[in-house]
N, C-alpha and C positions, 0 to 999 in steps of 0.2 A: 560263440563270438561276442568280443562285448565290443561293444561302439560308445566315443565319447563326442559329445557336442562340443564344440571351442565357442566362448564367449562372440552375442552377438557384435558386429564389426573390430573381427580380430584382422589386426593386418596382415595378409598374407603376402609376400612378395621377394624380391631376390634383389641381390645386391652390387653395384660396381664401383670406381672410384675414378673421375676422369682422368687420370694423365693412366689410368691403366689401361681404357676403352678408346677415347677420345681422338688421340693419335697426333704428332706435331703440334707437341704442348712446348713448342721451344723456350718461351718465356721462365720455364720453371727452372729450381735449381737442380731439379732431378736430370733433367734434359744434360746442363753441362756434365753433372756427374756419371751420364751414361757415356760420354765421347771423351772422358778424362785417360791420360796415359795410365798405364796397371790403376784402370776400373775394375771396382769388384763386383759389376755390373754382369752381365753374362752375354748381354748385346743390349742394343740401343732397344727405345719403345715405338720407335717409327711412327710407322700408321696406328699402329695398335689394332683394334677393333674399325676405325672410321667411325665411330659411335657417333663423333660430332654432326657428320652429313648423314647419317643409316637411322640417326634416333629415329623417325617418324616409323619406320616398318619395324624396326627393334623393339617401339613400345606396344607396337600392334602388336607384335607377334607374346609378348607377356601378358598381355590383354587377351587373347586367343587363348592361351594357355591354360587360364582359369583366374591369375592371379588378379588381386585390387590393389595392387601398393608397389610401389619398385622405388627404392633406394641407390639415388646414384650425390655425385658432389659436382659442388661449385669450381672452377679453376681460379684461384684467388689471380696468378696471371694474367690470365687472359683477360680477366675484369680490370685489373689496375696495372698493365702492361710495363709502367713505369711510376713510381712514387706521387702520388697525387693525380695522376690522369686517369682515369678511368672512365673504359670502352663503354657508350651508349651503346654499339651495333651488338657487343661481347653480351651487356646485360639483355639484353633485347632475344638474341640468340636463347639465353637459359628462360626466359618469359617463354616463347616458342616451344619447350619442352614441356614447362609447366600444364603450358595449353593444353598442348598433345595429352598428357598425361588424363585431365579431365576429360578430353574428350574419348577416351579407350577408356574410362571407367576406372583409372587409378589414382590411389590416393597417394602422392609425392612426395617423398621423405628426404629431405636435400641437407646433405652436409655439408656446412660451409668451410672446411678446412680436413681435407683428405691426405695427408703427407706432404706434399708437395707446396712449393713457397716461391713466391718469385724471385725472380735470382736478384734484383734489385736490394732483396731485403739483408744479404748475404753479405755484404763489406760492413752494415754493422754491427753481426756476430749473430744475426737471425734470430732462433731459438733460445741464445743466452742473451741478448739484449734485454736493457727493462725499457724498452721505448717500443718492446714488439707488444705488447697490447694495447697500448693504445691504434698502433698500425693496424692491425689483425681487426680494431674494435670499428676503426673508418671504415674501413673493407666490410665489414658486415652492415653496419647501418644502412652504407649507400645500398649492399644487395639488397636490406629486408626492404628496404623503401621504395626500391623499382618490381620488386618480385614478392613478397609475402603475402597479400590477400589473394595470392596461388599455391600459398606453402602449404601441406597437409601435415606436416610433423619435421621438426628440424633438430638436427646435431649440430654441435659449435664446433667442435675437435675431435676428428678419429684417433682413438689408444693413444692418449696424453703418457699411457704406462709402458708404451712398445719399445722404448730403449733401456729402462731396464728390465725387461724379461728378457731383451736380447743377450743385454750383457752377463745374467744368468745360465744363459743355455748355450751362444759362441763359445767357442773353445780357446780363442783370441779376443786381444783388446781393437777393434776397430780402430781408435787414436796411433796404436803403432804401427800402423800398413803405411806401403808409400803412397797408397789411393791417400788416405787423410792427409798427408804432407803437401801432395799435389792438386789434392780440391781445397785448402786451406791459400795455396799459392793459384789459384783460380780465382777464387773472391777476394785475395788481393788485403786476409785476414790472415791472423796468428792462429797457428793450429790449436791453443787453447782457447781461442773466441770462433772457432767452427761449430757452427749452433746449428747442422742437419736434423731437422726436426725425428727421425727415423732413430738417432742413436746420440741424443743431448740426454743425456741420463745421469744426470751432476742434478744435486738439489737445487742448483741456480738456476737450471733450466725449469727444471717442473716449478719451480715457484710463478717462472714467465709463463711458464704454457697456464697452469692453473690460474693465472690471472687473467691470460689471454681469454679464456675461457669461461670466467664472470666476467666480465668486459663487454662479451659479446653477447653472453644472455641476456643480460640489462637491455643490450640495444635491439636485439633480434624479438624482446621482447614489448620493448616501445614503441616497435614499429608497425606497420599496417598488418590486418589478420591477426586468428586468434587461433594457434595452434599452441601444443606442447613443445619444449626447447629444452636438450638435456644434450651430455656426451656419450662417447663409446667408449667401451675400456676391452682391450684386449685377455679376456681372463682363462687363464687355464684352472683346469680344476687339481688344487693342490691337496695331495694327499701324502701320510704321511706312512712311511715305512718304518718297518721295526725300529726302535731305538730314537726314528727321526722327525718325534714328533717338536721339538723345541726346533729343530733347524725347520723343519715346514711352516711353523706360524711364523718363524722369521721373512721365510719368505711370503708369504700372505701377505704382511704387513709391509714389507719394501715394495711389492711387486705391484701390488692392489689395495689394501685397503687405507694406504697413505692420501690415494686418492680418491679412496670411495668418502672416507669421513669428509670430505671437503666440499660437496656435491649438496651442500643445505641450498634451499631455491630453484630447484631443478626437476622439470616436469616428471622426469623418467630414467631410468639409468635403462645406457646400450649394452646389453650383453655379448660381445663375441668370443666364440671358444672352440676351438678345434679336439683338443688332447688335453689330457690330465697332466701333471707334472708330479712323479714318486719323490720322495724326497728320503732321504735315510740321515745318519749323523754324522755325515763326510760331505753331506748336499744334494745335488739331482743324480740321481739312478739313471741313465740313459734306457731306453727297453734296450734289448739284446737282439743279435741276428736271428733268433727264431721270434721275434714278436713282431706283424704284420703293421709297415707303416704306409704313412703317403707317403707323397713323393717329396716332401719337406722334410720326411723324416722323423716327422709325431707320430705316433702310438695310433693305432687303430684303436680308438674309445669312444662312442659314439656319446656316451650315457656320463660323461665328462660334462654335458649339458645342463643336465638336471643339476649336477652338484655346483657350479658357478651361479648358476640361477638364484637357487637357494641362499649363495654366500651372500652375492648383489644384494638382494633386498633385503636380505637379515642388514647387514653394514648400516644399506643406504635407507632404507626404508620405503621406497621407491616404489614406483611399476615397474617392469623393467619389459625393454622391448628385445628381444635377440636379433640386432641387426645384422650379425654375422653366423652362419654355421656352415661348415662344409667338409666337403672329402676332397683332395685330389689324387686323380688317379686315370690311367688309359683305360679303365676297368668300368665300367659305370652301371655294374653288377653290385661292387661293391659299395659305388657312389649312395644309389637304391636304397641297400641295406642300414646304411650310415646314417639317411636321413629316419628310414623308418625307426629304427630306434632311438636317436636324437629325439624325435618326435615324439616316441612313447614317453620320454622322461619328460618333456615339456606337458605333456597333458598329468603325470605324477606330482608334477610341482603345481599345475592347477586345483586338481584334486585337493591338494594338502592347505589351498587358501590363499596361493599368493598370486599377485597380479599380474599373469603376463598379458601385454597386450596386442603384443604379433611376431611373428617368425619371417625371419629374410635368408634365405638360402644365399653362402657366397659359393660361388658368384653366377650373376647369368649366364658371361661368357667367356669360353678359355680366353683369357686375357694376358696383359703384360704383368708377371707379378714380380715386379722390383729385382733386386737382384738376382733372380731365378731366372729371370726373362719368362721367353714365350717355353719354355717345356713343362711344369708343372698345369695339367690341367685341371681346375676347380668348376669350370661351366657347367651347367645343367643344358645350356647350347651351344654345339661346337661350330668352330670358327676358321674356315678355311683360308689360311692364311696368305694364298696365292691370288685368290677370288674375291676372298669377305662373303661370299655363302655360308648362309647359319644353317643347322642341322638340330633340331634338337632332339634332344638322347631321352631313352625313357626316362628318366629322371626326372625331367622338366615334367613330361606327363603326369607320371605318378603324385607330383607336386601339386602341380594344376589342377588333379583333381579334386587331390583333399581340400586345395582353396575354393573350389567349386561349393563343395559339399559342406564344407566349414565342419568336418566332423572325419574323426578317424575308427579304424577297424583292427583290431586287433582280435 
């Protein structure tokens, strides 16, 4: 049996994003878009989790677990409920978590920008606006300034890259559904100034978001406390199939590394990765019915991990933190397995020299995941959704320990 030590204070922890835990996030624009006529929504996010009023025993119970770290986001919403007003009781609320968190012995990782956007910002094109970074940049200053000598490690922007990898692997254009027509005629904008942050995947947008994004590092950095400040990037690990290796580094480079080269100033790059992406010389390979997925439909590849890790820091030159990895599944047999291998490659890519400096398991709890709704399970604790009684599955254990132990066994 060989056993590997992980770097002393690596961060061990699991991950959520509020409008997916929180629950009666009305303010955002996701909210309207889940109550939209032909939503491509799959139900509303309700209560979600109640995470909002549960955090206090929710973080215990991560703290009980073994972990030091838990990764959750800001609700830009709920902080600036309307254009210029923003909630003392709202910031005050997330100071409250902050607390909690030090006082269970975990180290706070807070995203200030999780998907989701106030619906306020939405008549003037949200995402494709160039007035949304500086908006995006107020909204962060005021939170670092009421909450950062609480922050343990902070993100600016979850997967700045997630609308185009989507629009590589949908099978449809999202802009031609009658959802786009009629969330376009919601905000009261032109369906080519519909700037949803999830699927603005025009150059125009990632220019806003990638500004949004130095904008807020400058200020998340100027302000109280002295932690690391980086983004997350959605990254599959792209490989390339017979013939298809010219189309694979194309996609590399639209997908990911358009926005890794951009990341100069930036404490750490987020790794998050589920599944690989085959590529051949016609484009993405889908697996086939005999290849074991989740319930999203990715490739059962655990070891997908390792290879994004790798690419991240070669691009960026970074640390790179894995804020995201996961399985979903009813199964959490195979959940298990996912991570222990996940994990072996993350101690492969240590070994070989390069700096991770902690692992987030997504997600803590089966949650709301966007237009999947509530059926795709990711939690390492389940969530009874009639009750809000947690459960957690061995997973979470088996987690817990190895953060216990700061060391794995293979």
């Amino acid at each position: 049996m060989t056993t590997f030590t992980f770097p002393k204070n690596f961060l061990w922890g699991t991950a959520t994003a509020a409008h997916q835990v929180e629950g009666n996030n009305i303010n955002t624009e996701s909210w309207v878009l889940e109550h939209l006529p032909e939503t491509v929504y799959a139900e509303p996010s309700g209560d979600a989790c109640d995470h909002y009023h549960r955090y206090p025993e929710d973080i215990a119970l991560l703290a009980s677990l073994g972990f030091n770290a838990y990764r959750f986001s800001l609700d830009w919403a709920r902080i600036e409920p309307e254009e210029g007003e923003f909630s003392y009781a709202e910031l005050e609320h997330y100071r409250r978590m902050l607390a909690t968190c030090h006082e269970n012995g975990i180290q706070p990782v807070v995203t200030f920008h999780h998907f989701t956007t106030p619906r306020w910002l939405m008549p003037y094109g949200g995402w494709v606006d160039e007035g949304t970074p500086d908006r995006f940049a107020r909204y962060c200053e005021k939170a670092v300034n009421h909450l950062g000598d609480l922050i343990g490690v902070a993100c600016t922007v979850n997967e700045p890259n997630i609308p185009v990898l989507l629009s590589k692997i949908l099978p449809f254009k999202m802009q031609d559904t009658p959802f786009w027509q009629n969330a376009a005629q919601a905000f009261g904008v032109s369906p080519e100034r519909l700037g949803l942050f999830q699927f603005a995947g025009t150059p125009e947008a990632r220019n806003v978001i990638l500004a949004a994004h130095k904008k807020a590092l400058n200020v998340i950095k100027a302000g109280p406390g002295d932690f690391p400040v980086g983004l997350t990037m959605a990254l599959v690990d792209v490989q390339a199939a017979e013939g298809g290796e010219e189309k694979a580094a194309e996609y590399q480079y639209e997908m990911n590394d358009i926005f890794l080269e951009q990341l100069e100033g930036d404490d750490f790059i987020g790794v998050q990765t589920y599944s690989r992406m085959l590529v051949g010389p016609d484009g993405i390979i889908h697996p086939g019915d005999d290849i074991e997925k989740n319930q999203m439909g990715e490739e059962y590849y655990p070891e997908a991990l390792g290879g994004t890790i790798r690419h991240a820091a070669k691009v960026t030159g970074l640390p790179v933190i894995v804020t995201e990895n996961g399985f979903s599944s009813e199964d959490d047999t195979r959940r298990l397995e996912y991570f222990q291998r996940a994990l072996r490659s993350v101690t492969e890519t240590l070994q070989e020299g390069i700096d991770v400096r902690g692992y987030f398991a997504w997600s803590a709890f089966d949650n709301f995941e966007w237009v999947a709704g509530y059926t795709p399970k990711f939690g390492i604790v389940a969530v009874d959704r009639a009750t809000q009684k947690r459960t957690p599955k061995p997973s979470a254990y088996w987690l817990g320990k190895m953060a216990k132990e700061n060391r794995y066994q293979y």
